[in-house]
N, C-alpha and C positions, 0 to 999 in steps of 0.2 A: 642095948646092943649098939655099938657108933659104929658107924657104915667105912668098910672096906678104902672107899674109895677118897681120895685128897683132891678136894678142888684143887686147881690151879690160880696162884695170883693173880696171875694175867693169863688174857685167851688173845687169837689173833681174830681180826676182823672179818672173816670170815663162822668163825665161833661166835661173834659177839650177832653181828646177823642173824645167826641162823638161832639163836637165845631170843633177839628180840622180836624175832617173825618180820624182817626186811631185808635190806641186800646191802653187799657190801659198796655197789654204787650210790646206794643210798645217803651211807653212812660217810661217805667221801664225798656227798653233795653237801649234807648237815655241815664237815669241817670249813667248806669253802664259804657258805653264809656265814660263817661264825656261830652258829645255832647250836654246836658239839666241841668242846673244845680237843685239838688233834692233839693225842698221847704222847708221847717220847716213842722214841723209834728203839728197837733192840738191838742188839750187837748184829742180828742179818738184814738189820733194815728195814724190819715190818713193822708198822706199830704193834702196842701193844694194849687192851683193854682192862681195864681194872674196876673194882666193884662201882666206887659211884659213877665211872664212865659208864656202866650197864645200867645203874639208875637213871642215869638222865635221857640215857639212850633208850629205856623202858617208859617214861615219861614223854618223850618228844613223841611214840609211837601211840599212847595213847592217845594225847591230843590229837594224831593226826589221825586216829579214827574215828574222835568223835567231829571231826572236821573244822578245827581252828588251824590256820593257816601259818603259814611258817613263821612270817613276820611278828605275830602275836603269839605265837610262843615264844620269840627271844626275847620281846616286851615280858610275858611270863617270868620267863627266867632272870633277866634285871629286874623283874620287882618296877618297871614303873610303866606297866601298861594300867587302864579302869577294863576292870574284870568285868563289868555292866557292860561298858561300850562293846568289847568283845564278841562276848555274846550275845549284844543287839547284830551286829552285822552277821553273827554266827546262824541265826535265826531268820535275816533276809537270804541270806544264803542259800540255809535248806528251803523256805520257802519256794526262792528261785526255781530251785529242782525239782521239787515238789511238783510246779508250774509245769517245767518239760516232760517229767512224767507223765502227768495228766496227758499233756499235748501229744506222747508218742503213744500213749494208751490207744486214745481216739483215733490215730493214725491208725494201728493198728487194727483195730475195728472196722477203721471205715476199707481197709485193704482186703480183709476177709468179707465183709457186704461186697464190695465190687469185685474181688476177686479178678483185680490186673491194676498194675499201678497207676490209673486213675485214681485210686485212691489215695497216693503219698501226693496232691493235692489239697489246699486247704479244703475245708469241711465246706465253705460256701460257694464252690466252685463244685465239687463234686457232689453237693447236694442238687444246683442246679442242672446236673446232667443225670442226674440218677434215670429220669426216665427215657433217656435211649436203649436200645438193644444191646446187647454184648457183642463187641467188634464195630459198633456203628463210627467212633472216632477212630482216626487213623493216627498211624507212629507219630508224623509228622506236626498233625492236630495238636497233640499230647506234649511235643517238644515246645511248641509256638504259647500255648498256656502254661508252661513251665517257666520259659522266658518271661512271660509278659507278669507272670506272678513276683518273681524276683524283680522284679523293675518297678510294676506299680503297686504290689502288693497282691491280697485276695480279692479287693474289689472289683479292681483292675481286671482281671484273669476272670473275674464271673463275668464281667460283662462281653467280654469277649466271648466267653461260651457262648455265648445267645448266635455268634456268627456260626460255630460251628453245631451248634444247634438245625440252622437252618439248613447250612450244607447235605446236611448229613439225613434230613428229612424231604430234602428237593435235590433229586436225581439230577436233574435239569442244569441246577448251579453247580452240582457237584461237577458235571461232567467237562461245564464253560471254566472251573477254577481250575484243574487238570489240565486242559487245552492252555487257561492262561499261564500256568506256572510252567508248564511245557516251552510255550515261547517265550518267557523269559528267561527262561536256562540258555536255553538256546542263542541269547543278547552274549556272548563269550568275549573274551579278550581280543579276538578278530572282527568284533564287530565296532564302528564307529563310534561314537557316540551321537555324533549327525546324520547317523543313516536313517530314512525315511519308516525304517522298520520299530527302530524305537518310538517314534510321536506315535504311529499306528498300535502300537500293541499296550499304551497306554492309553489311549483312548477306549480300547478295548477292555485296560484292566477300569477305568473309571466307571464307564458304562455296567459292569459288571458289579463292581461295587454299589453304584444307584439299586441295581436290581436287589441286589442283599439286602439294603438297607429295608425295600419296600417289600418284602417278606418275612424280614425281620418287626415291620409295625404292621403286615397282616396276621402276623401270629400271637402277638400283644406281646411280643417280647420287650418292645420301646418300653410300656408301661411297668413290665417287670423290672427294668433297669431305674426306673423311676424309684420304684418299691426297695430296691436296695439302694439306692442313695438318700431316701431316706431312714431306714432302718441299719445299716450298716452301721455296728461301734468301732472305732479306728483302737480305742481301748483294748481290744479283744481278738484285735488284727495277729495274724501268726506271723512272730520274725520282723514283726512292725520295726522294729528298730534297722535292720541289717536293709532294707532299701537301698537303692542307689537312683540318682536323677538319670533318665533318660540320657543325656548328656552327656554324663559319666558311664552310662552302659556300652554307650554307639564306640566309646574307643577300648573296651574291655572286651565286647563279647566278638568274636571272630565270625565274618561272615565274606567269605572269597564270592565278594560279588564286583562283575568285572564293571570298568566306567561307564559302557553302554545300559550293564544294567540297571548301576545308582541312577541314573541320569531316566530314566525310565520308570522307577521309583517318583526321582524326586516331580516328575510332569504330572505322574498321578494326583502327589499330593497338591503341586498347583492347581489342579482340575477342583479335586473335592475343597479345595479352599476360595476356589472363587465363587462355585455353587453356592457355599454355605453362607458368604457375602451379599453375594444377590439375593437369598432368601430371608439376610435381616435388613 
């Protein structure tokens, strides 16, 4: 029995689409690489598809499920790409992803163990926090080792935990950093940068920082930080490649702090830099 029905010569690109399971923006990107060669147009204008256009247009889509890329399939198709090479890079590819998999898996994981986004943190930062209490970091905690991770990395970001480690277990400093961060908000765009309030209130944020640090080597945190510089694999770092120098961060990431307070900032860091002089 022959079926009722008479294909059509040609279908319009919308037909040919929806035959080859993709879209007609698709098949209008293929024309413009040259990847699909573009049909004659009809008497209204549209193109129009024809059988080996639906093969090759049937072909382009398998390749691209099984994930060779566009460029290598027009090598395909001129016959002078190495089918080896191909699918060597086809293969670091899936690897690659393979990789991020992995890496959102654990993410995932480690979000339900903490259950709050301390855990979309590298794994060796939220390892080393794991034993605080729930809610013992603050929003702003969470934002400052988010930053410091994108900049120096995981390593970076764990060893900074160790500060807000101790914060967060000494009521006492917690309450002096509140007070401190308090008057330094308070340094506004009305305030000098020569005003006697700023040398004062960094003298007070350096003092405060001596205090951390020496809670921070009563708690054996110094020695923890030890332990992860040496054990750290840079190999094994998340996002290791996407870094940016310090340098490069200070003119990207926005922080509306007015001249009184840079300048307030930068005294502190003259403070802990001459200490640390004097101490070799």
């Amino acid at each position: 029995m022959y079926p009722s029905v008479t294909p059509p010569r040609q279908v319009k690109i919308g037909d040919a689409a929806a035959f080859a399971g993709t879209t007609p923006r698709a098949i209008r990107h293929y024309h413009q690489i040259g990847l699909l060669p573009e049909p004659e147009r009809g008497g209204d204008g549209r193109r129009r598809y024809g059988y080996d256009d639906m093969i090759r247009l049937l072909w382009i889509r398998r390749m691209a499920e099984v994930g060779i890329s566009l460029d290598d399939m027009r090598a395909a198709f001129d016959e002078s790409g190495d089918i080896e090479e191909t699918l060597g890079r086809l293969e670091e590819s899936l690897a690659a992803q393979e990789a991020d998999i992995k890496r959102q898996r654990a993410a995932v994981g480690r979000l339900r163990a903490v259950g709050s986004p301390q855990g979309l943190l590298s794994e060796l930062v939220t390892d080393r926090l794991s034993h605080l209490p729930p809610g013992a970091l603050r929003a702003s905690d969470m934002e400052a080792l988010l930053v410091t991770e994108r900049i120096f990395g995981p390593l970076g970001s764990a060893i900074q935990a160790g500060v807000y480690i101790v914060l967060a277990t000494h009521p006492d400093l917690r309450a002096e950093e509140d007070r401190l961060d308090e008057a330094e908000a308070a340094l506004d765009d009305g305030v000098d940068p020569d005003d006697p309030r700023v040398e004062e209130i960094a003298v007070q944020r350096y003092t405060h920082h001596m205090a951390l640090m020496q809670a921070i080597t009563a708690a054996g945190q110094d020695t923890a930080d030890d332990e992860l510089f040496e054990t750290y694999d840079a190999d094994l770092a998340e996002e290791e490649d996407t870094r940016m120098s310090a340098a490069e961060a200070i003119t990207k990431m926005p922080y509306d702090f007015s001249p009184a307070r840079m300048r307030c900032m930068e005294r502190v860091a003259q403070l802990i830099g001459q200490d640390a002089s004097a101490d070799s």
